[in-house]
Every structure is written in structure tokens, then in C-alpha cells.
Legacy VTK file of the C-alpha trace (Angstrom):
# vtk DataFile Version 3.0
C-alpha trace
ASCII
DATASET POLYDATA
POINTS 376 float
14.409 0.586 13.884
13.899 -1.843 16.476
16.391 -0.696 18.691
17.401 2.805 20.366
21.115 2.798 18.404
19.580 1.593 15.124
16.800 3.964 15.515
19.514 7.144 16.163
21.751 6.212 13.148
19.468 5.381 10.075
16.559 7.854 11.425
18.166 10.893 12.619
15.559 13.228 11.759
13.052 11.077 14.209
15.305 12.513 16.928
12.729 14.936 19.560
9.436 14.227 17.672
6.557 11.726 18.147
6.275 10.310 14.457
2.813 8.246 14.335
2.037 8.713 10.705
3.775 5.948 8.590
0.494 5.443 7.328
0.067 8.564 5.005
3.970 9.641 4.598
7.364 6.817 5.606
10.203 8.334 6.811
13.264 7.230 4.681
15.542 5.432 6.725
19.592 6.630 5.657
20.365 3.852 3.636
17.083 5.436 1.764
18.575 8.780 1.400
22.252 7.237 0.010
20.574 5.517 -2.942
18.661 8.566 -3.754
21.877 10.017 -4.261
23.188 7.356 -5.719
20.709 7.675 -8.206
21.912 11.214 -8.785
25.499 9.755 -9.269
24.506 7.006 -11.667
22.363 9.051 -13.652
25.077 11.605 -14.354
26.850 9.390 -16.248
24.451 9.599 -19.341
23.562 6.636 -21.092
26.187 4.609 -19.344
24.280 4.881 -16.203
21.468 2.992 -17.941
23.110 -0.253 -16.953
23.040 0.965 -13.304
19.378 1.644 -13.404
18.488 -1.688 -14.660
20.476 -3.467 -11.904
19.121 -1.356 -9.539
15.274 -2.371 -10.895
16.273 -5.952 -11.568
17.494 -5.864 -7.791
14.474 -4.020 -6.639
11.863 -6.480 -8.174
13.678 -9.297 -6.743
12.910 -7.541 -3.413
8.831 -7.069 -4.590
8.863 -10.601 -5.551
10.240 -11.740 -1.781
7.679 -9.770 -0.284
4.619 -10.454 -2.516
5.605 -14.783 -2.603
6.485 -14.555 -6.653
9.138 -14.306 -8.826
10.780 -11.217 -10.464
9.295 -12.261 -13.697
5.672 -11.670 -12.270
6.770 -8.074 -11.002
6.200 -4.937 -12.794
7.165 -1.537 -11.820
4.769 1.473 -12.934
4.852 5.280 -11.379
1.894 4.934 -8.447
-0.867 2.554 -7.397
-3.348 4.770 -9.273
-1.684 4.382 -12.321
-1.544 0.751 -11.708
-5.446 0.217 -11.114
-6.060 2.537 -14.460
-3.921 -0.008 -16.177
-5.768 -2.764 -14.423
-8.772 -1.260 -16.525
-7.806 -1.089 -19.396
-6.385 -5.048 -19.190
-10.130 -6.305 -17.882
-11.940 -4.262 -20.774
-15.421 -4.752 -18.869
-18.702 -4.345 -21.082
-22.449 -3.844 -20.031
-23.310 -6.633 -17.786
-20.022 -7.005 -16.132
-20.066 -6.302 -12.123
-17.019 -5.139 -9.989
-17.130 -4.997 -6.716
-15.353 -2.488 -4.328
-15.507 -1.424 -0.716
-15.958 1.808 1.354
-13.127 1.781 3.563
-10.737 1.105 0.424
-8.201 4.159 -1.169
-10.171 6.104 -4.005
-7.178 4.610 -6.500
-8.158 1.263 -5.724
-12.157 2.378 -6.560
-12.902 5.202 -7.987
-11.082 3.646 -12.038
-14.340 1.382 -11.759
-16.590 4.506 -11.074
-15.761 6.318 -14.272
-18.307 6.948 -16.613
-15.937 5.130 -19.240
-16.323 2.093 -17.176
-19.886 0.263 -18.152
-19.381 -2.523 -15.880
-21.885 -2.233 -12.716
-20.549 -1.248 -9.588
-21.272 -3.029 -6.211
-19.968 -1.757 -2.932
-19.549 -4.333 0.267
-20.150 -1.784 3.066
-18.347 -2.062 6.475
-20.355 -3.029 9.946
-18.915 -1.566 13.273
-15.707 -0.683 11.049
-15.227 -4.339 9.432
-16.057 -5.721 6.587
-17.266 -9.336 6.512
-17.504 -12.074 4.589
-21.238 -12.470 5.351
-22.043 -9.346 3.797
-19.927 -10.140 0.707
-21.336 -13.028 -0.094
-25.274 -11.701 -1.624
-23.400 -9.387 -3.928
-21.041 -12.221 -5.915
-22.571 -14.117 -8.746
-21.733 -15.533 -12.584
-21.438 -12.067 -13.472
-18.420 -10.639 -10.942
-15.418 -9.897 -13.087
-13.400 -8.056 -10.035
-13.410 -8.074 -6.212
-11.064 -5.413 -5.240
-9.722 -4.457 -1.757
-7.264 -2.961 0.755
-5.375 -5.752 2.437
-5.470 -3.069 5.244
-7.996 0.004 5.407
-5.981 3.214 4.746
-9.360 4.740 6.749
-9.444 2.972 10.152
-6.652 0.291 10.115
-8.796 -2.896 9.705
-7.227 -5.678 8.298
-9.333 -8.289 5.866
-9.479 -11.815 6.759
-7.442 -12.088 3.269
-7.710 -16.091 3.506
-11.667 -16.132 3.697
-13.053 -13.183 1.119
-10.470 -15.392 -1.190
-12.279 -18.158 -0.658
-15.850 -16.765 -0.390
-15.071 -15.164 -3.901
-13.839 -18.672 -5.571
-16.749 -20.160 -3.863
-19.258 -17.656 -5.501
-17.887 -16.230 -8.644
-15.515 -16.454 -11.140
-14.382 -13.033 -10.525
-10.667 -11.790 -10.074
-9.395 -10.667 -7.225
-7.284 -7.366 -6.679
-5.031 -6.385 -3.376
-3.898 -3.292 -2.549
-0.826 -3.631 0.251
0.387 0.018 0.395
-0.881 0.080 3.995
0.674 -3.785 4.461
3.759 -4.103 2.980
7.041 -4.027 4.930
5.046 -3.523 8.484
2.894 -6.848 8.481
3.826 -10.328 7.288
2.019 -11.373 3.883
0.183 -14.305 2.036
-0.728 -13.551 -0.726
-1.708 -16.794 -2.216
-4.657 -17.419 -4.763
-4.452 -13.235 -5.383
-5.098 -12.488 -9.025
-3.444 -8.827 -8.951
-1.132 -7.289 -6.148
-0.493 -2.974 -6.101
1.980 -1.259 -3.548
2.911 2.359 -3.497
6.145 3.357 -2.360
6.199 6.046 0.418
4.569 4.565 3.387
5.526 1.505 5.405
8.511 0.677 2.822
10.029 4.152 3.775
10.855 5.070 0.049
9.798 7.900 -2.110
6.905 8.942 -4.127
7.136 7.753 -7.805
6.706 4.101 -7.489
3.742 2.029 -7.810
4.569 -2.411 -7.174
2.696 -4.292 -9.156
2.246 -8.568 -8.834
0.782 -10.855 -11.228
0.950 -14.251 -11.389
1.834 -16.077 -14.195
-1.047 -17.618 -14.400
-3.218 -14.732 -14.446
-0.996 -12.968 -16.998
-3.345 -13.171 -20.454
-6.100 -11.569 -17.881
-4.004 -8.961 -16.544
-2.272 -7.287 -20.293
-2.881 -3.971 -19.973
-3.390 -2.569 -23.352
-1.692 0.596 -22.750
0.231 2.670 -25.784
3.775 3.280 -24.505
7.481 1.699 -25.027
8.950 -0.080 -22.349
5.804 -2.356 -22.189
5.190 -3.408 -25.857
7.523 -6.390 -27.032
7.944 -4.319 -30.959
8.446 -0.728 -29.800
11.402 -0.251 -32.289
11.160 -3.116 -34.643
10.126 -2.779 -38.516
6.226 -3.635 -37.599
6.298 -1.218 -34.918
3.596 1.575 -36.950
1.478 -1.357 -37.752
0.738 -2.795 -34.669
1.543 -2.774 -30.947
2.574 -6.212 -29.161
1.917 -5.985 -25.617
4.594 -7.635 -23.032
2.050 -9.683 -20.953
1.304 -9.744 -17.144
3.113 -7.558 -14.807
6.109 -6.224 -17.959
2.611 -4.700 -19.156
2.290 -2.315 -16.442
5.852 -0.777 -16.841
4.609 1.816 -19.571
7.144 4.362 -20.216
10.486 5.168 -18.707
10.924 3.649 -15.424
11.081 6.058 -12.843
14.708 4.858 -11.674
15.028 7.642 -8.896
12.276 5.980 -7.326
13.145 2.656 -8.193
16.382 3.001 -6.049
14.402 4.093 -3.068
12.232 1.378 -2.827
14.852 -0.865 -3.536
16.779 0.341 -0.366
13.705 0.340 1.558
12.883 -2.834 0.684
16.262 -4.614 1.147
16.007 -2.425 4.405
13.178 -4.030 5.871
13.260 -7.255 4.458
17.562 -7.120 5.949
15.324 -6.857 10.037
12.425 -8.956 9.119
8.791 -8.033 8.513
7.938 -10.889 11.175
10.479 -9.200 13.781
8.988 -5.679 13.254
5.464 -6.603 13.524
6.564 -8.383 16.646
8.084 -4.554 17.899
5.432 -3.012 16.748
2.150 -4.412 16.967
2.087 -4.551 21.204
2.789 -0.517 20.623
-0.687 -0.871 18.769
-2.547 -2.344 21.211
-1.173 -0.556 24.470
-2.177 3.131 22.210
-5.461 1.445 21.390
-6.452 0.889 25.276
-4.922 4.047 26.524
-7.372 5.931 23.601
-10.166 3.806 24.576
-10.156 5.255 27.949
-10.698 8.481 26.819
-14.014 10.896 25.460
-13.202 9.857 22.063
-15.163 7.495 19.483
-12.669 4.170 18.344
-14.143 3.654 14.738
-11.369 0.247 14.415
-12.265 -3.400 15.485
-9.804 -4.715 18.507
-9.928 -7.816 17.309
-6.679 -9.026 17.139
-6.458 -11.050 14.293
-7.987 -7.789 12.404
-5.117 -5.544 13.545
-2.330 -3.886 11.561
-0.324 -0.889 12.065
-3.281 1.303 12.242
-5.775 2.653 14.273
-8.653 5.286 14.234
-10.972 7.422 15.903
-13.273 10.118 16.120
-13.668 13.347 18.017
-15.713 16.352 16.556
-12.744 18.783 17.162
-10.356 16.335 15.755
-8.317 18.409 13.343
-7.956 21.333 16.576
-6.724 18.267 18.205
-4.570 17.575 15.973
-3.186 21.089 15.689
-2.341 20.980 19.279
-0.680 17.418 18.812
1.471 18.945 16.128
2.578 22.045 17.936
4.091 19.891 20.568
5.788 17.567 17.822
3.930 14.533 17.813
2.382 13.522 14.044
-0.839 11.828 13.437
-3.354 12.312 10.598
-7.013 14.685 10.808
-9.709 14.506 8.060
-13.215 15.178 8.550
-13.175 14.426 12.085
-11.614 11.757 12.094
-8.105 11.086 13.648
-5.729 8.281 12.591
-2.291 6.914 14.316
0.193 4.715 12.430
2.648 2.884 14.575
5.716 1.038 12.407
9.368 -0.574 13.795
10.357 3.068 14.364
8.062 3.739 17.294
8.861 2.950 20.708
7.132 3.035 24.092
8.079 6.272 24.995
6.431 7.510 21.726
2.914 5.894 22.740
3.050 7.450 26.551
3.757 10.422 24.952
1.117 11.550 22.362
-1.242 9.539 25.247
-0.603 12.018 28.358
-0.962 15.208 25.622
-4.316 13.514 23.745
-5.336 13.125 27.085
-4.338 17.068 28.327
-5.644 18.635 25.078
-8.823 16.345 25.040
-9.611 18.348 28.805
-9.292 21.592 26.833
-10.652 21.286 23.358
LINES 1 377
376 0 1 2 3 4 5 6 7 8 9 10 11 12 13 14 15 16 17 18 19 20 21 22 23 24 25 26 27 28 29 30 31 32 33 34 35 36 37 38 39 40 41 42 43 44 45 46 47 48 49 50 51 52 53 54 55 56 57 58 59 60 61 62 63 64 65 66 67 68 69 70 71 72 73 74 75 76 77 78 79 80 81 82 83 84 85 86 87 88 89 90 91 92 93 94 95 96 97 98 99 100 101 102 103 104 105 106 107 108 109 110 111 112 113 114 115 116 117 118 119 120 121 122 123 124 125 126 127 128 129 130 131 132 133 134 135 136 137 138 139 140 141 142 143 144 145 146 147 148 149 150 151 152 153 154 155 156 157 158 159 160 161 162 163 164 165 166 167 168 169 170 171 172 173 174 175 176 177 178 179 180 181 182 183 184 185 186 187 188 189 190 191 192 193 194 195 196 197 198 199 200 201 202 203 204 205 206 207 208 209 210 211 212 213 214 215 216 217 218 219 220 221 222 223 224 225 226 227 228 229 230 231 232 233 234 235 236 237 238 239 240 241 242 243 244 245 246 247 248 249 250 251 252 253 254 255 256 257 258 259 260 261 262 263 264 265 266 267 268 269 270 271 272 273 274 275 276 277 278 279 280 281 282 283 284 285 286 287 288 289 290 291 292 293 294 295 296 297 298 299 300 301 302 303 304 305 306 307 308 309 310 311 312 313 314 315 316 317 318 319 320 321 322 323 324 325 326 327 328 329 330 331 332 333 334 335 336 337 338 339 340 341 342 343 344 345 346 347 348 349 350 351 352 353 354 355 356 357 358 359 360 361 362 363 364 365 366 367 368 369 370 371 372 373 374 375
């Protein structure tokens, strides 16, 4: 990452292929792979690997906490980001009246928990213009009534990144609703504040190059008696084995409520590695690689018969960009037979560029977009 040697020894398998995809599936890095088998080693050893795991998720929410501006106390570690916005849920316990509002670039796992016909809060959605979304527009729908504003740091669908600092404020302003972050399509590729966020949820297989099974979950300490998910499990309840424990079940609060069951350690040791990983080069020094390879991809596709569906703006950039063509996913097919890796769905085409990528990646999958676009 970064450079051409660093690149060639802890991303071998990037050798002769155009990766551009970070954004649906990270490629694990080596130090990755050796705690995934470290895992395997420590988890051999029965019960008195259990000491092991802990370090390794003690160590590994230290890492969240870094990268989220918190402490390891305010970190919880469940098994995906859906799982973490179902717990959300059940922590708000919304009745009739209540209003959440969501987006329509955001994930489904970040929307659709609110959607359910379980839910019986009302359901608002702040609708994109030209690809953003803007404060202006979110504005009319807050009121006394907002319990949750939820949203993608950055849009999984096009790449645009919220002006984080101003829908905070707008929502203070206007409501005295919560406010929920999603950084799976953020974290370890763009540098974060996060301040004045009531709830903070990561997966683990993207731009922190772990593996599936994770989800990262921050909550402040101030916001913990709001964000007590009143799940059943073990690992989250402070009485799971004491004499009351069939009478009643005490909830750890804040972020220890979101680590239900078992931890899933194999996981756990992946994004630990990842994180230490990134965090070990810098966020700041690999948006600094990477972000120019964004914007020299975004002109050369912007010269060609395709539809850009992300802003330019600058300031609303991330690691991901967007367009449409109506043969996309035959474009896409042709991409992929010469080994370069992008994302199709309905049309639309998506390229995500982390510290991995390199020039000659960009002029690449832009002289064969532009040959296949001639013959598609």
C-alpha cells in the first residue's frame, strides 16, 4: 500500500489485476491473513485460548476507538452492521408518533430496520438532488417529533460524501432527534470526525481489509441510557450467570449492549490487523495516495458516452465514484475478462479506488472502458 514494494509484499494476490472494488469486497492485506491463522492457533488451545481472544478484542477496540475519536469503553463489537442497526431498534423502542428519518442513497441495513412493519414510528426519506443530498432539503422534514436521523457518512451507491459537520448541526438546530453514522464505506480510506454523533456502525470487509463477521459499533458515553439495546443474550447482560439471572435480565449499557452472544473472535482478529494496519500508514497519508487517483478516473470517465451519477465537488469526494451506461453489467463483463474489478447493478457501474491502487491501475481500466465503450 502506498508504495510498489509494500504493495508486492502484503498484497500479493493484487499482482496482474486491476482491483477497483474496495467498496463492496477489501482485499486482506498479509498481516490480515497471519491473524486469521492465528486465530486458528489460539483457538485450538480450548478454553485457554479464551484469554487470547479477549486480548485480541480488547486490542481491536482500542483500534475502533482511535479511529471513531472515543474510548474502548464506548466500543462494542457485534457480528455485522445489520445486526447493529436491529439492535439500534430495539434500544430506541419508537411508538406511534415517533418519526425517523432515512435517505435513498443509504445501505438497506442502515434503513430498511425502520421500514418494518414492527416499527410504528413514521418514516421520512431526505431524497438526493443531482446525486447529493443537502441540508436544504433536510431541513422541512425535522421537527419535535424526530427521534433518529440516520445516514451513510459516504453513499455505498454513488460515492457522495455528507457534509457530516452541517446535517449535525441542521439536526441539533431542528430536532431533538439522534443521530446515526454508518462509516463502512469511510473508515480506514478517509480521515474522520465524528464529533456530536449519537451512534457510529462499521462493517468489517471493505476499506479496513478484514473479513466478514464483524460489525463496529460507537457510542458515546453520554448517549449510553439512549442507546441499551434490550436484546436477550449473554455476553451483553451484566447477570447472565448470577442467582437472579431467571428473574430478570440486566442489560450492560451503551456500546457492551451490542456485543450479544459470543464474540465472533475469528473476525475480531481480522479487523484488528486491518485496523492496526491502516492506522500503522495513516488514514491522512492514504487519502493523500489515493484521492488524486479519484479525481484523474473521474475526468478520464467524464470524457466518455457514459452518465456520472456522483457530485465532483471536492469537498464531497471519497473513495468512490459512479456512473451509468445502459449496457453496464456487459461492460462490466468485458472489464472482468481482462482482469480489472469494478461493481454492475441495474445499470449502474461503480469504481472504488483505496491506498492499493496506483496510476497504472486508473490508465488501465480507462483505455479498456474506453475500447469496450466503442463496442458495446
Amino acid at each position: 500500500m502506498l508504495t510498489k514494494e509494500s504493495r508486492n509484499s502484503q498484497f500479493p494476490s493484487l499482482a496482474g489485476r486491476v482491483y477497483l472494488n474496495t467498496a463492496a469486497e477489501g482485499i486482506p492485506p498479509r498481516s490480515v491473513i497471519e491473524a486469521i491463522r492465528q486465530y486458528a492457533q489460539d483457538k485450538i488451545l480450548g478454553m485457554d485460548g479464551r484469554l487470547l481472544h479477549e486480548a485480541v478484542r480488547s486490542a481491536a477496540k482500542e483500534h475502533v476507538a482511535t479511529a471513531y475519536g472515543l474510548t474502548a469503553k464506548e466500543i462494542g463489537i457485534c457480528s455485522c452492521a445489520s445486526e447493529a442497526y436491529n439492535l439500534a431498534a430495539s434500544a430506541l423502542g419508537f411508538r406511534e408518533g415517533d418519526e425517523v428519518i432515512i435517505n435513498d442513497l443509504d445501505f438497506p441495513s442502515g434503513a430498511t430496520p425502520w421500514l418494518q412493519p414492527s416499527c410504528p414510528a413514521t418514516v421520512k426519506v431526505w431524497r438526493a438532488r443531482e446525486g447529493a443530498l443537502r441540508t436544504e432539503d433536510l431541513k422541512p422534514l425535522l421537527g419535535p417529533k424526530t427521534r433518529l436521523v440516520t445516514v451513510s457518512l459516504v453513499s455505498f451507491f454513488n460515492g457522495y460524501r455528507i457534509p457530516l459537520r452541517e446535517v449535525v448541526n441542521t439536526v441539533r438546530a431542528n430536532s431533538p432527534g439522534l443521530i446515526a453514522v454508518d462509516v463502512t464505506q469511510a473508515l480506514g480510506r478517509i480521515p474522520l470526525d465524528l464529533q456530536d454523533v449519537d451512534l457510529i456502525v462499521s462493517a468489517t470487509h471493505k476499506w479496513i481489509l478484514a473479513s466478514h463477521g464483524g460489525g463496529l459499533v460507537g457510542v458515546p458515553a453520554s448517549r449510553a441510557a439512549q442507546w441499551t439495546a434490550t436484546a436477550g443474550g449473554w455476553f451483553n447482560l451484566e447477570n447472565a450467570f448470577e442467582d437472579d439471572r431467571f428473574e430478570k435480565a440486566v442489560t450492560k449499557p451503551g456500546a457492551d449492549s451490542f456485543s450479544v452472544g459470543m464474540p465472533n473472535y475469528g473476525a475480531i482478529y481480522a479487523a484488528n490487523a486491518g485496523l492496526n494496519y491502516l492506522l500503522s500508514i495513516g488514514v491522512e497519508a492514504i487519502a493523500q495516495h489515493a484521492d488524486p487517483l479519484v479525481r484523474t478516473c473521474i475526468e478520464g470517465v467524464r470524457n466518455l458516452p457514459v452518465e456520472l451519477i456522483t457530485p465532483t465537488d471536492p469537498e464531497t469526494l471519497a473513495g468512490i465514484f459512479a456512473f451509468r451506461h445502459p449496457k453496464a453489467e456487459e461492460i462490466n463483463g468485458k472489464l472482468h475478462d481482462r482482469n480489472i474489478h469494478i461493481m454492475s447493478h441495474a445499470g449502474r457501474l461503480r469504481v472504488a479506488i483505496h491506498g492499493y491502487n496506483t496510476q497504472d491501475d486508473i490508465k488501465c481500466f480507462l483505455e479498456a472502458l474506453a475500447e469496450i465503450l466503442k463496442s458495446v
